[in-house]
Every structure is written in C-alpha cells, then in structure tokens.
Biopython code that builds the backbone (N, CA, C, O; Angstrom):
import numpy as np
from Bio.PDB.StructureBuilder import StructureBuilder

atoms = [
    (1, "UNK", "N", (-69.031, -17.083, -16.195)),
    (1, "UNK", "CA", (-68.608, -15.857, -16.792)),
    (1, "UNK", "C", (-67.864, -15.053, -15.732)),
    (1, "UNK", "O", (-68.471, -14.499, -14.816)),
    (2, "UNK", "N", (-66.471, -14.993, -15.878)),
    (2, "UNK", "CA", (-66.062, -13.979, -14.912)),
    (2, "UNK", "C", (-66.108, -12.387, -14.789)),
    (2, "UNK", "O", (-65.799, -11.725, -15.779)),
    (3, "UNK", "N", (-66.461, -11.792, -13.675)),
    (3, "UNK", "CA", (-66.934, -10.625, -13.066)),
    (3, "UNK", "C", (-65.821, -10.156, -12.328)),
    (3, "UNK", "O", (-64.937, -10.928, -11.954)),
    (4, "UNK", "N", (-65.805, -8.765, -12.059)),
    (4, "UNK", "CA", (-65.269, -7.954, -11.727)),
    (4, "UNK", "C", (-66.072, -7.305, -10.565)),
    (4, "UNK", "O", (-67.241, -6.920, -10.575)),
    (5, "UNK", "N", (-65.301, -7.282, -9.721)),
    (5, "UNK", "CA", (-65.589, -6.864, -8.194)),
    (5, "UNK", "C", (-65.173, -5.749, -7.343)),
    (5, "UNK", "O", (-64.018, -5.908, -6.947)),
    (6, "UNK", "N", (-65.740, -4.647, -6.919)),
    (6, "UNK", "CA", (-65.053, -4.083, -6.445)),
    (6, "UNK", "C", (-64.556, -4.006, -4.704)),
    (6, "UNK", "O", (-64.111, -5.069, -4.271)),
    (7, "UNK", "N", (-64.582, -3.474, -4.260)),
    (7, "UNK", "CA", (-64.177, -3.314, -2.786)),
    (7, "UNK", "C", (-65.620, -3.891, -2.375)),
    (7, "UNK", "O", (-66.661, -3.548, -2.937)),
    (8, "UNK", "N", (-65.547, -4.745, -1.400)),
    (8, "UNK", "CA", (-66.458, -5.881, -0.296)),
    (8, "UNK", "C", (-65.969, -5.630, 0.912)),
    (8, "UNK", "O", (-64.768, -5.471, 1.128)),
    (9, "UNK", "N", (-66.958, -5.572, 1.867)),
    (9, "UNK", "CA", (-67.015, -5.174, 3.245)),
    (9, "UNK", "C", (-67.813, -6.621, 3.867)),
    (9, "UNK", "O", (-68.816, -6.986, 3.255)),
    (10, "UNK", "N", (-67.529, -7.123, 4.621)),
    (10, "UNK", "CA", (-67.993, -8.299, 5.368)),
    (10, "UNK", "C", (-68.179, -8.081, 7.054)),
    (10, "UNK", "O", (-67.302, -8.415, 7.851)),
    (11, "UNK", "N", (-69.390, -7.504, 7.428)),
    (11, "UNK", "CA", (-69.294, -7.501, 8.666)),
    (11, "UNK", "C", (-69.798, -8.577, 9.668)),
    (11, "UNK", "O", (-69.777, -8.324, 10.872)),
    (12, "UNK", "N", (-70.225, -9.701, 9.231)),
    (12, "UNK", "CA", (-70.663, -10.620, 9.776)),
    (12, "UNK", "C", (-70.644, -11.930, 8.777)),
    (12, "UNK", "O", (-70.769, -11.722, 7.570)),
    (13, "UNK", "N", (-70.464, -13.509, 9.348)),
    (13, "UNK", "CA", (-71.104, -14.638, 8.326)),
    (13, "UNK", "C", (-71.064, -15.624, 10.121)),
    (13, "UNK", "O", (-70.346, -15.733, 11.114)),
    (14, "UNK", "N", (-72.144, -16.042, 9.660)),
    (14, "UNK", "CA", (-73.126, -17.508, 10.787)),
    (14, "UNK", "C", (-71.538, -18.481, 10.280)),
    (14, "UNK", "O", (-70.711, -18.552, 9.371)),
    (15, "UNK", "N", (-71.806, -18.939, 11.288)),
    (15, "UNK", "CA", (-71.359, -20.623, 11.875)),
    (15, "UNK", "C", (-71.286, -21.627, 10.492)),
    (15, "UNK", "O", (-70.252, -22.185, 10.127)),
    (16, "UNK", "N", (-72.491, -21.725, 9.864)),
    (16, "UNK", "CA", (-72.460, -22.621, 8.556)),
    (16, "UNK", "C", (-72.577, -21.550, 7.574)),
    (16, "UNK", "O", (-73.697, -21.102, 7.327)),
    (17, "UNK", "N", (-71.878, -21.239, 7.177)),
    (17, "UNK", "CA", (-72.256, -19.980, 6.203)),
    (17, "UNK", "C", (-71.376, -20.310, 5.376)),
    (17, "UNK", "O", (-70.473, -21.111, 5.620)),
    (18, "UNK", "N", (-71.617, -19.495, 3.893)),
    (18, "UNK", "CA", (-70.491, -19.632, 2.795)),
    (18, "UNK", "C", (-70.274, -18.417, 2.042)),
    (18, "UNK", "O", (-71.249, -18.125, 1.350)),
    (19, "UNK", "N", (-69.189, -17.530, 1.952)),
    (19, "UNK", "CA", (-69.184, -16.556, 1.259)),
    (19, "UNK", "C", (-68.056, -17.047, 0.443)),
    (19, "UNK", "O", (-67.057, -17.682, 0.777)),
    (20, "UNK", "N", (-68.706, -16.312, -1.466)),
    (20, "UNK", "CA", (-67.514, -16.217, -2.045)),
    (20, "UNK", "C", (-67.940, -15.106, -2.828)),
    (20, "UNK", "O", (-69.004, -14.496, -2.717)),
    (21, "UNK", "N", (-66.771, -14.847, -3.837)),
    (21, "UNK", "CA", (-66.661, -13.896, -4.459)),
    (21, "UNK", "C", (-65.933, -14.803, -5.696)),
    (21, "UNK", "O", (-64.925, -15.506, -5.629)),
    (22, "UNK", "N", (-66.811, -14.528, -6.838)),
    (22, "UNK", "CA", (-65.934, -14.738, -8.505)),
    (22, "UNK", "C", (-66.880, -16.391, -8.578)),
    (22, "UNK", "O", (-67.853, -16.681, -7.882)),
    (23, "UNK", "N", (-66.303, -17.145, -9.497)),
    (23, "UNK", "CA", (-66.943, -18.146, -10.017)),
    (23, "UNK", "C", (-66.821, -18.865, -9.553)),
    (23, "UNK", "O", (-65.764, -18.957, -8.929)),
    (24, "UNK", "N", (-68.305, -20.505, -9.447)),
    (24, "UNK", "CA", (-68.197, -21.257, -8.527)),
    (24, "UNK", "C", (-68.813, -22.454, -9.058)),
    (24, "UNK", "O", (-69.953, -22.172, -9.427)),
    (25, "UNK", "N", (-68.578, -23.482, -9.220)),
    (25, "UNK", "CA", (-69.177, -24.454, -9.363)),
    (25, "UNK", "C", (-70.275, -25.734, -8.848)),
    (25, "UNK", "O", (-71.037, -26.601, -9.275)),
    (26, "UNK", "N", (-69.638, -25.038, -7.423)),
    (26, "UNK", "CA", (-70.794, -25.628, -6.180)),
    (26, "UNK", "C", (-70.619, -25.517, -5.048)),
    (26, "UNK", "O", (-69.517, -25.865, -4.624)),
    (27, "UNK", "N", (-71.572, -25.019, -4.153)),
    (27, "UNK", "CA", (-71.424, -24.663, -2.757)),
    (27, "UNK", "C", (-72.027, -25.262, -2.220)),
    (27, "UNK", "O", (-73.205, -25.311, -2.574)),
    (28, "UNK", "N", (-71.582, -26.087, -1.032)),
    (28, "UNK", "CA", (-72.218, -27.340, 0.285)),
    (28, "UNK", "C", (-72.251, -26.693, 1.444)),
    (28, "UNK", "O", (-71.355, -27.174, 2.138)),
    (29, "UNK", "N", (-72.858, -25.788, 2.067)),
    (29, "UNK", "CA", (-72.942, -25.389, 3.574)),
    (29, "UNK", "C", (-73.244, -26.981, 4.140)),
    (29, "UNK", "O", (-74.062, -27.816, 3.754)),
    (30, "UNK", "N", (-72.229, -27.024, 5.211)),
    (30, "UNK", "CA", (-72.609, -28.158, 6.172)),
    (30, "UNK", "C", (-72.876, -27.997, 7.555)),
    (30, "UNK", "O", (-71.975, -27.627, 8.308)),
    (31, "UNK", "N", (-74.385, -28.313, 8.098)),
    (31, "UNK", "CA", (-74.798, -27.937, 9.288)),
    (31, "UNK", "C", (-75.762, -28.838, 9.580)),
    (31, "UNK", "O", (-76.184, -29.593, 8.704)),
    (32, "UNK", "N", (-76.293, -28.873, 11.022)),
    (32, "UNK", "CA", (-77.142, -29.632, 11.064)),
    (32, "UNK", "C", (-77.966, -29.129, 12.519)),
    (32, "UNK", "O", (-77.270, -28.576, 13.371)),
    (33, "UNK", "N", (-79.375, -29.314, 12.783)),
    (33, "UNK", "CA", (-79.811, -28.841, 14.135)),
    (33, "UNK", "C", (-80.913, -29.328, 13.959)),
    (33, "UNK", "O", (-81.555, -29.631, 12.954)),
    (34, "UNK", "N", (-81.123, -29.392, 15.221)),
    (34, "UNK", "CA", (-82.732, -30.048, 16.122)),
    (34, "UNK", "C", (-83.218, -29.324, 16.905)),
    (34, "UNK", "O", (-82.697, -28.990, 17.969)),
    (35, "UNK", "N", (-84.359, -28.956, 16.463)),
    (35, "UNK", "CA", (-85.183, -28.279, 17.223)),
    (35, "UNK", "C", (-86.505, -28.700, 17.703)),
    (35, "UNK", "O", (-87.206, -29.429, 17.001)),
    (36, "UNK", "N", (-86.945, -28.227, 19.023)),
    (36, "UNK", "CA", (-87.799, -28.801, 19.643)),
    (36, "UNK", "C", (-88.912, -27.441, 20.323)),
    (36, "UNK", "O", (-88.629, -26.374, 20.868)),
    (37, "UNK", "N", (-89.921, -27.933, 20.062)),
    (37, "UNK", "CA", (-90.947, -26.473, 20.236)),
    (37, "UNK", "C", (-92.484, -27.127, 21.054)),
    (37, "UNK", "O", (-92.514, -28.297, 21.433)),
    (38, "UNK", "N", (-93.301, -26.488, 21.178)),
    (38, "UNK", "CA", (-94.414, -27.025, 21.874)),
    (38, "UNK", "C", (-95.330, -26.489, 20.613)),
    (38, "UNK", "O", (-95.166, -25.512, 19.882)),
    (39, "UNK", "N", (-96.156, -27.302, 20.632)),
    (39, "UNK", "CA", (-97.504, -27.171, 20.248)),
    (39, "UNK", "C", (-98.295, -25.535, 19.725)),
    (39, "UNK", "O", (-99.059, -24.965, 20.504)),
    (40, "UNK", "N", (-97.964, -24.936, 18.313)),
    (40, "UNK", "CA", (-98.347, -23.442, 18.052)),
    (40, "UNK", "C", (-96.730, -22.805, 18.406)),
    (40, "UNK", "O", (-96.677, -21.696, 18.939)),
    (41, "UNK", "N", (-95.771, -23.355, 18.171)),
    (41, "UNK", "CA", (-94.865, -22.447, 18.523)),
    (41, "UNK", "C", (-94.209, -21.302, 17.307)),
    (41, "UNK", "O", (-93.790, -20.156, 17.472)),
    (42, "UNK", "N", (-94.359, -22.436, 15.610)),
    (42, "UNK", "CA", (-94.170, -21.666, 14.507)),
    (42, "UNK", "C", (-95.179, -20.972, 14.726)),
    (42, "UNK", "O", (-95.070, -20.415, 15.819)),
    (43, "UNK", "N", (-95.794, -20.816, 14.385)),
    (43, "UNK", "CA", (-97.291, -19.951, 13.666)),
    (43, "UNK", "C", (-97.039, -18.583, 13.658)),
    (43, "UNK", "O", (-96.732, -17.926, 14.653)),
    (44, "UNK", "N", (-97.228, -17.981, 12.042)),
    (44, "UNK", "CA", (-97.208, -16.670, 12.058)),
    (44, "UNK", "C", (-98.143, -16.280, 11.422)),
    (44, "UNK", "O", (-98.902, -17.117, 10.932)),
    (45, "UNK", "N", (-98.389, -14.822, 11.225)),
    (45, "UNK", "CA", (-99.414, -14.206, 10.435)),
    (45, "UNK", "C", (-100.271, -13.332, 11.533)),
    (45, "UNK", "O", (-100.239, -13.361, 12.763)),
    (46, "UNK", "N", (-101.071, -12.525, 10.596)),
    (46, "UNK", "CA", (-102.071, -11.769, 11.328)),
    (46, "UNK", "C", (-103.319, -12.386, 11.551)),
    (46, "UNK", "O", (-104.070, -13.006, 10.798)),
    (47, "UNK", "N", (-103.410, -11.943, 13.296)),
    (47, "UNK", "CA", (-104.514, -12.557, 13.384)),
    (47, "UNK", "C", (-104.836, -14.347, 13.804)),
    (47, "UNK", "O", (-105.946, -14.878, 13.754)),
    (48, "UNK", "N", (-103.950, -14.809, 14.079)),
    (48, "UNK", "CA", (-103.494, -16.221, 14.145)),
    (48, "UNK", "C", (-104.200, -16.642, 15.457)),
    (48, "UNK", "O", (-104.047, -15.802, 16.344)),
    (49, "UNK", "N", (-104.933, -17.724, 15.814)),
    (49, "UNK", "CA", (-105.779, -17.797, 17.309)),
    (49, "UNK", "C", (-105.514, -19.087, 17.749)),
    (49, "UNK", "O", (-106.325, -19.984, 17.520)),
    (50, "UNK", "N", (-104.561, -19.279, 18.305)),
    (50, "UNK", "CA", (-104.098, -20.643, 19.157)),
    (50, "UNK", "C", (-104.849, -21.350, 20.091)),
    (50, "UNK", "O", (-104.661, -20.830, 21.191)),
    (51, "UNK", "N", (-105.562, -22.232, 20.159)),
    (51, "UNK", "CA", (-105.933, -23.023, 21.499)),
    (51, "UNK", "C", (-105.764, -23.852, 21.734)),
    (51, "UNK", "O", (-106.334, -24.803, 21.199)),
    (52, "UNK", "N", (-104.589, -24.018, 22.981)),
    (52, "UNK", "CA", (-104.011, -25.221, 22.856)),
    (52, "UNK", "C", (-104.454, -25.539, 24.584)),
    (52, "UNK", "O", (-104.144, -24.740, 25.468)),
    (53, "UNK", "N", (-105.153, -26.721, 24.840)),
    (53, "UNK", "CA", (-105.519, -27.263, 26.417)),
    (53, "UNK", "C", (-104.441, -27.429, 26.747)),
    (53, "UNK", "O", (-104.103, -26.465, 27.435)),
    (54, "UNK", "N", (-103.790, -28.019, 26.665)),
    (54, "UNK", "CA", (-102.247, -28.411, 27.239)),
    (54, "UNK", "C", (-101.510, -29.034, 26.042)),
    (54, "UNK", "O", (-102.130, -29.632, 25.163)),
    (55, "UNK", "N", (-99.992, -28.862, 26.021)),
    (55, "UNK", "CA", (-99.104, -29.373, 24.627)),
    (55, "UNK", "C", (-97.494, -29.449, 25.937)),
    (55, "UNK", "O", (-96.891, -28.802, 26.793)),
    (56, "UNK", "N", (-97.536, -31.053, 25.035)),
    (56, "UNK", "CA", (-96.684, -31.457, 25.828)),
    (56, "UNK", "C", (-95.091, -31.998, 24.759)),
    (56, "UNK", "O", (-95.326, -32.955, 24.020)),
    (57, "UNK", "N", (-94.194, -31.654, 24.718)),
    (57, "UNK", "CA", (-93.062, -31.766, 23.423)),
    (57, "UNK", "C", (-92.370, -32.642, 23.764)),
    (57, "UNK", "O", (-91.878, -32.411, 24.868)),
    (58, "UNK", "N", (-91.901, -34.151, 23.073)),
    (58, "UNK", "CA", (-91.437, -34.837, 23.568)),
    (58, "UNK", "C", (-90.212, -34.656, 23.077)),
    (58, "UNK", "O", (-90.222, -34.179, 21.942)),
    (59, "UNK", "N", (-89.004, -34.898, 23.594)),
    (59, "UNK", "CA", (-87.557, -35.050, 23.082)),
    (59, "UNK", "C", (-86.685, -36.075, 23.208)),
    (59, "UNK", "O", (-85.474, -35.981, 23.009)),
    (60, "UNK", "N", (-87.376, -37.233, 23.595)),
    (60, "UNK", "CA", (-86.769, -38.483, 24.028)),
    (60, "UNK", "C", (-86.481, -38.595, 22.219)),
    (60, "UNK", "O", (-87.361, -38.327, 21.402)),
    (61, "UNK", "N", (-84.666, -39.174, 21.738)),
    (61, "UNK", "CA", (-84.580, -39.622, 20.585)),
    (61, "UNK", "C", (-83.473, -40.633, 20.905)),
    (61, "UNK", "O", (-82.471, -40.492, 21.606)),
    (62, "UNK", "N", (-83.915, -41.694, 20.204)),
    (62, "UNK", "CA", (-83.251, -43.075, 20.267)),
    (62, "UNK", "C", (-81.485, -42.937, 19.807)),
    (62, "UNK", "O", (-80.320, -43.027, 20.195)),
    (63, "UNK", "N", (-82.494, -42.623, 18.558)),
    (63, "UNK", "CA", (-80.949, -43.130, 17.172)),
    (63, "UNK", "C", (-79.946, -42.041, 17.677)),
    (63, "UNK", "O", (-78.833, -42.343, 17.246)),
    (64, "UNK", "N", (-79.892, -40.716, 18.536)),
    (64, "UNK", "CA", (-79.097, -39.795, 19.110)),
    (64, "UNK", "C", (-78.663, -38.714, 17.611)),
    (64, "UNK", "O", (-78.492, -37.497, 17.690)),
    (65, "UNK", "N", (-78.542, -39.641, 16.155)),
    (65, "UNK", "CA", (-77.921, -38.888, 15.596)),
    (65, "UNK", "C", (-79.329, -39.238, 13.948)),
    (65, "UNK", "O", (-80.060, -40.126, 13.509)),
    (66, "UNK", "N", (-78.963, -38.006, 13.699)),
    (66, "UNK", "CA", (-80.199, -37.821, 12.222)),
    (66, "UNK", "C", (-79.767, -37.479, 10.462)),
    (66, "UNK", "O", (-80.017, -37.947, 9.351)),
    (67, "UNK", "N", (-78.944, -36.324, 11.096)),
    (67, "UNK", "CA", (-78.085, -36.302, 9.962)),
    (67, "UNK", "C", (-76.635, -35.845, 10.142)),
    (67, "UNK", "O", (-76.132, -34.734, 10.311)),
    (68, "UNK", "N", (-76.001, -37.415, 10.020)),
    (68, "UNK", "CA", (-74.550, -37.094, 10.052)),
    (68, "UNK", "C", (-73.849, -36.580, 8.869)),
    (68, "UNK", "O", (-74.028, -36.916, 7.699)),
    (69, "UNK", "N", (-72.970, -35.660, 9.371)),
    (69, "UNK", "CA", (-71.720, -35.176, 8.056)),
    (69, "UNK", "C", (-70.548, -36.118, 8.294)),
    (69, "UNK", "O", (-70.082, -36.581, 9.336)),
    (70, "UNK", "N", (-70.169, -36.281, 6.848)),
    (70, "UNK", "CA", (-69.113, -37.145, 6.864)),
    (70, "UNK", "C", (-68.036, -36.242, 5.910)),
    (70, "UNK", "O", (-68.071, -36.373, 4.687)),
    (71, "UNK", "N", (-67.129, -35.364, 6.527)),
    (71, "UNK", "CA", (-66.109, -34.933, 5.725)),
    (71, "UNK", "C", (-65.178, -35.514, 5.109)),
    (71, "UNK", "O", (-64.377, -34.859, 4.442)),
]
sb = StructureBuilder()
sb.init_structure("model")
sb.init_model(0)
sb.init_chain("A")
sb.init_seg("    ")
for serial, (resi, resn, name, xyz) in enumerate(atoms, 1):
    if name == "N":
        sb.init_residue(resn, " ", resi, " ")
    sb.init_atom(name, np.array(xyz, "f"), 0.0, 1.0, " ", f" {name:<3s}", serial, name[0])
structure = sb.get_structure()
C-alpha cells in the first residue's frame, strides 16, 4: 500500500544497515562477525553472581571462514 512521507532526517546508519522509505518487497542486510568472549561475558540482569576459577577462550578456527556472502 503506498504511503506518503514527509520530510526524514537521517543522522546516522551502521555498516550493514538498510534504510528505505515507500514500498518493499524484501530486505537482505549482508554482514557477518565473530565474536569471541570469556566465560560470563554475556550475562545480564539484576543481581547476576559469576564464579568463574579460571575461563580460558579459545580462538584457534580451522575452516577461517563461517559464513560467506556471495554477491
């Protein structure tokens, strides 16, 4: 259903990001990242009690690649 828009201000969009405006049939952000953390590094909430003796994060990866884009 097309819409009517008025004046848009854009002061920022990320690296993989997608902005549009009006009708769309499908949007593919393409990105990809690896992240590597130790042991309790997500954890949120109140009150949350970590005990960790030692945490050790390994990053050795074989295959080098996980998810390739193919444009």
């Amino acid at each position: 259903m097309p819409a009517k828009v008025g004046a848009v201000k854009v002061n920022n969009i990320g690296n993989s990001s997608i902005f549009n405006i009006g009708d769309v049939y499908s949007m593919c952000p393409e990105s990809t990242a690896k992240t590597y953390a130790g042991g309790g590094s997500f954890n949120t909430g109140d009150g949350t009690y970590i005990r960790l003796g030692q945490s050790n994060t390994y990053v050795k990866d074989n295959d080098k690649a996980d998810q390739n884009i193919l444009s």
